[in-house]
C-alpha positions in Angstrom: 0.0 0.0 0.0 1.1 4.0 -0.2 1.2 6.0 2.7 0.2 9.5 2.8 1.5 11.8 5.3 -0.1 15.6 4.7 1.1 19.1 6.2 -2.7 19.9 8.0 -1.2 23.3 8.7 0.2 23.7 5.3 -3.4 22.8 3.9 -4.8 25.1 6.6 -3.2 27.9 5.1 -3.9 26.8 1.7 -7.4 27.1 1.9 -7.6 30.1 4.6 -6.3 31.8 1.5 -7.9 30.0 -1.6 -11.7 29.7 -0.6 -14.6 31.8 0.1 -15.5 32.6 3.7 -17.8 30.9 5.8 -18.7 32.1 9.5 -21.0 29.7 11.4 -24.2 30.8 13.4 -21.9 31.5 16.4 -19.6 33.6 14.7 -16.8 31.5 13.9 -14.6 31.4 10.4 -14.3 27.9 9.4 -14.0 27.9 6.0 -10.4 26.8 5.3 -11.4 24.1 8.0 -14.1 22.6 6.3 -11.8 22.7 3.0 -9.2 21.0 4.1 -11.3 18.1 5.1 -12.8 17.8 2.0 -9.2 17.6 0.5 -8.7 14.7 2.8 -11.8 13.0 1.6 -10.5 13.2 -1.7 -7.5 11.7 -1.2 -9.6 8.6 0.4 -12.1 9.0 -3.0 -9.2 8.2 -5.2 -8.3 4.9 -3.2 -5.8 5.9 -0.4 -6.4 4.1 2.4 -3.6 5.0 4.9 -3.0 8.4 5.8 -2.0 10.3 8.8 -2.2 14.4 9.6 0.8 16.5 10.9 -0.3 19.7 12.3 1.3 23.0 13.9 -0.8 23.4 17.6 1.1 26.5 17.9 3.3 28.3 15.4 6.0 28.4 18.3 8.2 25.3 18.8 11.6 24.3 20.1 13.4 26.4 17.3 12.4 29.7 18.8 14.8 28.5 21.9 17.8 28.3 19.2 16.9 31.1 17.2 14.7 34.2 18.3 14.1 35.1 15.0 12.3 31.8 14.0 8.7 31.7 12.6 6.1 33.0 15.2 2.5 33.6 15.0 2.9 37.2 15.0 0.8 38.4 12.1 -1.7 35.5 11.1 -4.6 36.0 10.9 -6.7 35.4 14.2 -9.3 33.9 11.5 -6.4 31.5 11.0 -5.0 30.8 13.7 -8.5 29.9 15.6 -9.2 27.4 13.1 -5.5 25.0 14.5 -7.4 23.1 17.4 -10.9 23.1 15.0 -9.1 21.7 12.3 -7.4 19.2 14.8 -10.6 18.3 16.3 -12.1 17.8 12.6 -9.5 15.7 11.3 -9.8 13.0 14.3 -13.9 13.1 14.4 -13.5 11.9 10.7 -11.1 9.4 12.1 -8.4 10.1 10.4 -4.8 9.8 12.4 -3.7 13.0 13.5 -0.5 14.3 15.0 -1.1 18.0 16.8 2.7 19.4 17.3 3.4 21.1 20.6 7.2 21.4 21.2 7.8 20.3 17.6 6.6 21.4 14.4 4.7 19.6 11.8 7.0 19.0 9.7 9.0 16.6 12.2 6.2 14.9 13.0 5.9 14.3 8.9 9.7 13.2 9.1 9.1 10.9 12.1 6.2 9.4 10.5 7.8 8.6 7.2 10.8 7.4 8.7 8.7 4.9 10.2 6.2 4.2 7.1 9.3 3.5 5.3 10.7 0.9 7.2 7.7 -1.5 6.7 7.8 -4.0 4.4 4.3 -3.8 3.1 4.7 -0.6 2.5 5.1 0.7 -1.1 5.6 4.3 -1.2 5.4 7.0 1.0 4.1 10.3 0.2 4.9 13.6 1.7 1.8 15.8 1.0 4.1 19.1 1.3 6.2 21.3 -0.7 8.5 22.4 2.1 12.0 22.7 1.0 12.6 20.8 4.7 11.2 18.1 3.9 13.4 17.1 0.9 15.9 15.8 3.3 13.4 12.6 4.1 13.3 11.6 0.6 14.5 8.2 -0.2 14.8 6.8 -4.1 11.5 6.7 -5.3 10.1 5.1 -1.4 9.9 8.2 0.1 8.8 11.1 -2.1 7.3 14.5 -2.0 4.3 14.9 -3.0 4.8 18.7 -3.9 1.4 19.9 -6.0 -1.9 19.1 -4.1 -3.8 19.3 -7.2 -1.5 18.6 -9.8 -0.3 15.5 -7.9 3.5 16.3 -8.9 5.3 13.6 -7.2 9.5 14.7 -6.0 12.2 11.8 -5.4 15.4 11.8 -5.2 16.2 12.2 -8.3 13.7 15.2 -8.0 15.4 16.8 -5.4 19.4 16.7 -7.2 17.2 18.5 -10.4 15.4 20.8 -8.5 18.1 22.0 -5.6 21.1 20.8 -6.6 22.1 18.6 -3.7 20.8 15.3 -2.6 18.3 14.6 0.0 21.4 14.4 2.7 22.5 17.8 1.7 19.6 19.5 2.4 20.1 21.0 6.0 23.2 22.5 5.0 22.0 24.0 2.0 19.1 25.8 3.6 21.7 26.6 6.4 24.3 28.4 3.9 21.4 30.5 1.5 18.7 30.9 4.5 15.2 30.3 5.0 13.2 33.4 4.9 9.7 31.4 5.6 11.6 30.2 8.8 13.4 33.0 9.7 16.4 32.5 9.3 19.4 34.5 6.9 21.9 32.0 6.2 26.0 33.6 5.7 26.1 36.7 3.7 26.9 35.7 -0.1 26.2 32.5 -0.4 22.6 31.9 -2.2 21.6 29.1 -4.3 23.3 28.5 -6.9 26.7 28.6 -4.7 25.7 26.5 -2.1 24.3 24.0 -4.6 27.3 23.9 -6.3 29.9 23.9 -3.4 27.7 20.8 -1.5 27.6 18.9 -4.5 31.7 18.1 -4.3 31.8 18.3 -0.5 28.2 17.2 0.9 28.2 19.3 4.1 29.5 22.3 5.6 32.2 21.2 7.9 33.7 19.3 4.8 34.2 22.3 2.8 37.9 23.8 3.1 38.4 27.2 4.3 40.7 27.9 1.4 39.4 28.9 -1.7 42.7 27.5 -3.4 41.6 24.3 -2.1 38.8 24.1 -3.4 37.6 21.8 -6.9 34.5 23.8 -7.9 34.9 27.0 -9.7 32.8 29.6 -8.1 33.4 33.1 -8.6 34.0 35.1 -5.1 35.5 31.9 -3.9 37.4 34.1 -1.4 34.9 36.2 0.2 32.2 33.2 0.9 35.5 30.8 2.5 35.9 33.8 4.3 32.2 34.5 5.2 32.1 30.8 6.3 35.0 30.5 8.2 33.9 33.6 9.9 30.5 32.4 10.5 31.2 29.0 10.7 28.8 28.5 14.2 26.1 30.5 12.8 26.0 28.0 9.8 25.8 24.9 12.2 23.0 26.3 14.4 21.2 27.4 11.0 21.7 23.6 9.9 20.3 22.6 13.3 17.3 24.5 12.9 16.7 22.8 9.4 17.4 19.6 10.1 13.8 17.4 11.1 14.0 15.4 14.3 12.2 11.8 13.6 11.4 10.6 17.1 7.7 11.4 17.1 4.8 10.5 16.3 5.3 7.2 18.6 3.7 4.3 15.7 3.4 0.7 16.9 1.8 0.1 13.8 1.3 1.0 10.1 -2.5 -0.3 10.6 -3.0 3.2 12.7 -3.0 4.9 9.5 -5.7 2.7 8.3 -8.6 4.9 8.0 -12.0 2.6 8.9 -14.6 5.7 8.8 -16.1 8.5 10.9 -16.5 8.4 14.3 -19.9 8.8 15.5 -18.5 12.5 16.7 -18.3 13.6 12.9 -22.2 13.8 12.9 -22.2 16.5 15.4 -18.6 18.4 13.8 -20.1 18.4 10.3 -23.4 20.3 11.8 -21.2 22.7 13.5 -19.1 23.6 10.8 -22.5 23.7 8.6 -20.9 21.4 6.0 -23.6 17.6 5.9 -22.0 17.0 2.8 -18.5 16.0 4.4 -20.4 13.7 6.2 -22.7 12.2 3.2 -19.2 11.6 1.8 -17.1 10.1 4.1 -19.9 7.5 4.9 -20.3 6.6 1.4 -16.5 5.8 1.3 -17.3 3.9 4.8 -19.9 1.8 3.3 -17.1 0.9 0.5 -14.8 -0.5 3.0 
């Protein structure tokens, strides 16, 4: 079987931005809410039948103690960020597996998950429903991919991730750590961007490998001088910046690939779906019950 492992905050945001507005009777926003779990009951409707839900209780994690300047929730939307639990809440009433993220973020919960997924035998693929640049660095062959396009379906492995970065799914963390991640918050060394990290990581893999000296060096890159400088100088900075990107895999705690197996609503999705004024979620996940 394939096992799909989706970004619920990612999603969340997706639709917050992408559909119309809906406030209940009690003056609540759930729109992006009810979107998202009609994007999970598609997946289902297209035959996936294991499936589990990373999601961001609180912008804030564990990074924001290594780096002040990490993501926060300063700025979303309080439309948004009211809808985290309700989503949360949603996602398990339609008894779907879903991970809520506390000290971590999502998107270790994602890495933990597929680490796990992956190691199964009767498991075929894994699919990370995300186009985080993160994630690349769980990608393994064509077992682990990215599934980066929601609605396109566009599928990432590894060969994927060489074509599209530059550097291997190993190389990842260091090559967010040298160019920066502005949707994390964090600036990487001054001068080194893309193309130069890409192309300095390719030869040496990770940071501490690459030589100080620019004379020492195989690739040709122009300004060699100023970014061994710039690294040597800021060589700490790149390691905590590496820290910050790399995923930690030691949650969610699975016994089991069979709890990804979704077996239909719980008896809790009849009242959800009347509170977020939506009875056709419900129509539709118990005709894919009845399938089952």
């Amino acid at each position: 079987m394939d096992v799909y492992l989706i970004d619920g905050t990612y999603e969340l945001f997706r639709h917050f931005f992408a559909v119309p507005n809906h406030v209940t009777k009690d003056g609540r926003e759930v729109a992006a809410t009810r979107g998202v779990l009609g994007y999970l009951l598609g997946l289902m409707e297209s035959g996936v039948t294991h499936l589990g839900v990373a999601t961001d209780h609180v912008v804030e994690s564990f990074r924001n103690d290594m780096w002040a300047a990490y993501k926060t929730s300063v700025g979303v939307d309080p439309r948004l960020l009211d809808q985290f639990p309700l989503l949360e809440e949603g996602i398990a009433a339609m008894g779907v597996a879903v991970w809520p993220m506390v000290d971590l973020e999502a998107d270790d919960a994602i890495a933990g998950a597929a680490k796990f997924a992956g190691a199964q035998p009767e498991v075929e693929r894994v699919l990370i429903c995300s186009p985080d640049k993160d994630l690349g660095q769980c990608v393994i062959g064509q077992r682990i991919v990215q599934r980066v396009d929601s609605r396109a379906g566009t599928i990432r492995d590894e060969a994927g991730v060489v074509e599209r970065f530059g550097v291997g799914p190993e190389s990842i963390p260091d090559y967010l750590a040298l160019m920066g991640d502005s949707s994390d918050g964090y600036p990487g060394l001054p001068g080194w961007g893309a193309k130069s990290a890409a192309a300095v990581l390719a030869t040496y893999g990770h940071i501490e490998s690459i030589p100080l000296r620019a004379s020492e060096w195989t690739v040709p890159i122009r300004g060699a001088d100023k970014l061994c400088a710039t690294l040597a100088e800021g060589m700490e900075l790149a390691m905590l910046f590496r820290d910050l990107a790399t995923v930690r895999t030691h949650e969610p705690k699975l016994s089991s690939i069979e709890e990804l197996h979704w077996l239909g609503p719980t008896e809790a999705f009849v009242a959800f779906t009347e509170y977020v004024e939506q009875p056709a979620l419900l129509q539709r996940a118990q005709n894919l019950a009845r399938r089952l």
